[in-house]
N, C-alpha and C positions, 0 to 999 in steps of 0.2 A: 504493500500500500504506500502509495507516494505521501512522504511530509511534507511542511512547511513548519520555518522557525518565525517566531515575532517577538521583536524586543520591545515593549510597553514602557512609557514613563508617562503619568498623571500626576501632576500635581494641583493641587486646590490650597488657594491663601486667603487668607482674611488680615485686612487691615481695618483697628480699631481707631474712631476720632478720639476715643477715650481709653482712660486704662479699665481693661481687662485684670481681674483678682482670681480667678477661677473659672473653669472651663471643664466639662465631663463631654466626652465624643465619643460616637460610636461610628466604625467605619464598617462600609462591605469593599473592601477595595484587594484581597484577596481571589485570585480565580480557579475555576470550578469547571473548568472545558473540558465535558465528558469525554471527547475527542481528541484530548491531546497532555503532553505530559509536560510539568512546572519544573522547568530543568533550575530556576532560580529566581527569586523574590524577598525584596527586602522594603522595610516600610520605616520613612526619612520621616521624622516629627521636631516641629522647631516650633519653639523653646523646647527643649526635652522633657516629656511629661516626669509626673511625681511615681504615677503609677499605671500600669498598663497590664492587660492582659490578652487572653486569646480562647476560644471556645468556638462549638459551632453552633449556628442556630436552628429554630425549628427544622427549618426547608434544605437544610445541609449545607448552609453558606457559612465560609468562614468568614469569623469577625472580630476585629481589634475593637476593644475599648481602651481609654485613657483619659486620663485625670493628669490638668495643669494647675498646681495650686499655688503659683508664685504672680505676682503682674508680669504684664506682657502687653505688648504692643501691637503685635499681630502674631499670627498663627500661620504656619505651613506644612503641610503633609503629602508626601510625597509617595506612592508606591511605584517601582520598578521591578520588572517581572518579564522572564525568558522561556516562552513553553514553544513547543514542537508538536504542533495539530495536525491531525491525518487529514489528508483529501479526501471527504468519502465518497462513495456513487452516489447518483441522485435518486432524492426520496422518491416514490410510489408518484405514479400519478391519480390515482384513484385510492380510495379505502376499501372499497368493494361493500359499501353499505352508503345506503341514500339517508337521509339527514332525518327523514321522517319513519326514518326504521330503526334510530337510534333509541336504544334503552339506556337509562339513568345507571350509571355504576355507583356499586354500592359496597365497602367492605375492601377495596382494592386499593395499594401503596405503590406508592412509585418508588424509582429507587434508593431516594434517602430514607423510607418508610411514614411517607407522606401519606394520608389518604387523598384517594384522587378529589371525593368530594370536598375537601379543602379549597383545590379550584375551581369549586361551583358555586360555591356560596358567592352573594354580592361583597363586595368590598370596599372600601372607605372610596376610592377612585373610580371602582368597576359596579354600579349600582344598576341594579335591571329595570331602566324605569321605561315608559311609552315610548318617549323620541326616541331609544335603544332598536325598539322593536319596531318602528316606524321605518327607523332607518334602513332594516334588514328585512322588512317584509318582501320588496321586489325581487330578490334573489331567492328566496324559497317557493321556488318552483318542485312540486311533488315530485319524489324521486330522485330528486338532483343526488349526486355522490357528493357523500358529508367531505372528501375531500377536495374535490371540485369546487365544491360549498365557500371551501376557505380561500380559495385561490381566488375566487369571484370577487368573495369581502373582502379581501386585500386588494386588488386592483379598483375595485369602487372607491375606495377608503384613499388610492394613489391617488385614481383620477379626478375625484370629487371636492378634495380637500385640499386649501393649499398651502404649503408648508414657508410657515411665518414666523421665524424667531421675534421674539418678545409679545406677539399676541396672547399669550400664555403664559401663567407662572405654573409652577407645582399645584396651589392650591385650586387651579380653575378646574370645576366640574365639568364632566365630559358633556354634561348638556348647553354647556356653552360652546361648548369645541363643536356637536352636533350643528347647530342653530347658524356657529357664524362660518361653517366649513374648512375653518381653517386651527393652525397650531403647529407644534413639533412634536418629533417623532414619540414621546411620552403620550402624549395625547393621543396620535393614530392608534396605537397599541393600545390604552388604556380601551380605545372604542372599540377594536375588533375583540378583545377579550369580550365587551360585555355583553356583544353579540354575540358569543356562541355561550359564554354563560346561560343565557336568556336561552339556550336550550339544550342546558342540562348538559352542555359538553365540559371536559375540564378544559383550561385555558390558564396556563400562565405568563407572569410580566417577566422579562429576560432584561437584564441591564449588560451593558459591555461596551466593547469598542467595532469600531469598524475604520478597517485601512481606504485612504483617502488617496486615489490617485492625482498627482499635478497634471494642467494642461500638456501637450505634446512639445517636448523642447523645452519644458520649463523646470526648473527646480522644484522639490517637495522643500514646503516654507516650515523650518519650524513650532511646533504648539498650534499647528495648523490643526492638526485631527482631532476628534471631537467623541467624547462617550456617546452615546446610542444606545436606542432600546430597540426591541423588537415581543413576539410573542410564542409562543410555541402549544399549541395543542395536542391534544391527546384521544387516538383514533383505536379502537378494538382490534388488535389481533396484531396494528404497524407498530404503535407505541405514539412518542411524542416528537412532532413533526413543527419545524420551527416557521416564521412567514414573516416576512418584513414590510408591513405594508404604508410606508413611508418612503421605500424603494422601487415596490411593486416586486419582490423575487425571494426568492425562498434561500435566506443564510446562507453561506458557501464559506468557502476558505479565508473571505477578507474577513469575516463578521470573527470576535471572538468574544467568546462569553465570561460573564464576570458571575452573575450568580441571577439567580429566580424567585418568583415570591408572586405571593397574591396581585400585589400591585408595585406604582413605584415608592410607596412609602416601606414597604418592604425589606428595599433593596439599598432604600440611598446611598452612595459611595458615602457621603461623610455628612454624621447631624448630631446636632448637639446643643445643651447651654452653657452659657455663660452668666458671671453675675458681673456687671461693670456697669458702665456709662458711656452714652454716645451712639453711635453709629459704625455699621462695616461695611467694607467694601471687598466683596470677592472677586477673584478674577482665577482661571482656569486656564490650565496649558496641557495638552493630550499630545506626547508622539507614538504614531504606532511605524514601526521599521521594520521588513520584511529584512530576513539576514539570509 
């Protein structure tokens, strides 16, 4: 089976107008690519926390927490990380079951010993409300192949939607993302999840990177690459099939996975408090390097 290596460096800063006294944070910033092997990772924290540690969480994601208990000015967290992902063939084109043949799982773990119906309940981001089901009604055509199904919502979700940094924060509900058609790639994901939520499919939110090719002739610009989400379903008998529909295509070898979870509050790379004064200012730099 053909590899591929990638070298990752994300970093996330926060600059305070005021002093910071204490800070507790929790990171997903550790990767989990079923696909591929973590030949090296190390995790840069400035000012050096007090206290830190490491555990996994429910969904099988690892995660740094850390405690800053001195002032500070700002805050910078770095992870670096060198895994080796397989190419694999491409998934299925069909599941070999129509959407309205599909029975509700009940009693069934995924591989971290998840239960699947974890991914069906609504969730803080992914809520099965009307406009959900409004939105998804013209694609359920009787019979349709439930994986046919998702290739459809994903291409709708590309074609329909248009992809608007700062029209959104974290906190905007998908029924605004619905309404105004537009958003980023968190937002796409959050709505195709609640789509197949809404019947009874499991569905989860995937956070990571995805490599960014430069124009023809031109340099790749540093801090140029960007975290990214996507979502991954779960079909009888295939398993869990990923969709990117912010892209329109179904993950491959640029996409690399950082960790999974109901939604994006899940999964945050990095959240936390602070007790201080003033205001921050963040800013982000992602390289992803093919070696």
């Amino acid at each position: 089976m053909e590899e591929i290596r990638y070298r990752v460096r994300h970093l996330t800063s926060y600059r305070y107008s005021g002093r910071v006294d204490l800070c507790h944070s929790l990171a997903h910033l550790t990767p989990r690519e079923e696909a591929a092997s973590l030949l090296s990772h190390r995790l840069e924290i400035q000012p050096r926390p007090d206290f830190q540690s490491e555990q996994i969480d429910y969904f099988g994601n690892h995660t740094h927490y850390f405690s800053i208990q001195s002032s500070h000015a700002q805050l910078a967290v770095t992870t670096i990380f060198t895994i080796e992902k397989n190419i694999e063939p491409p998934s299925p084109a069909l599941a070999g079951l129509a959407w309205d043949q599909f029975q509700p799982i009940k009693g069934f773990v995924d591989e971290s010993g998840v239960l699947l119906e974890d991914y069906v309940l609504p969730s803080h981001s992914c809520p099965v409300i009307e406009e959900v089901k409004s939105f998804l009604q013209p694609s359920l055509v009787p019979g349709k192949d439930l994986l046919a199904l998702a290739d459809e919502v994903m291409g709708r979700i590309f074609t329909e939607f248009t992809y608007k940094p700062g029209a959104t924060d974290t906190d905007t509900p998908i029924k605004e993302a619905l309404s105004k058609k537009e958003g980023v790639c968190q937002d796409f994901a959050h709505v195709m999840i609640a789509c197949f939520r809404s019947l009874g499919v499991p569905t989860r939110y995937v956070s990571g990177y995805l490599e960014t090719l430069p124009p023809p002739g031109k340099p790749k610009l540093q801090g140029a690459d960007a975290s990214h989400a996507w979502v991954e379903v779960y079909f009888p008998v295939i398993g869990w099939i990923p969709f990117d529909p912010t892209n329109n295509q179904r993950p491959g070898e640029r996409h690399i996975k950082l960790c999974h979870g109901r939604d994006y509050f899940d999964v945050q790379p990095l959240r936390g408090i602070f007790l201080g004064s003033g205001s921050q200012i963040l800013s982000v730099e992602v390289d992803v390097e093919r070696l």
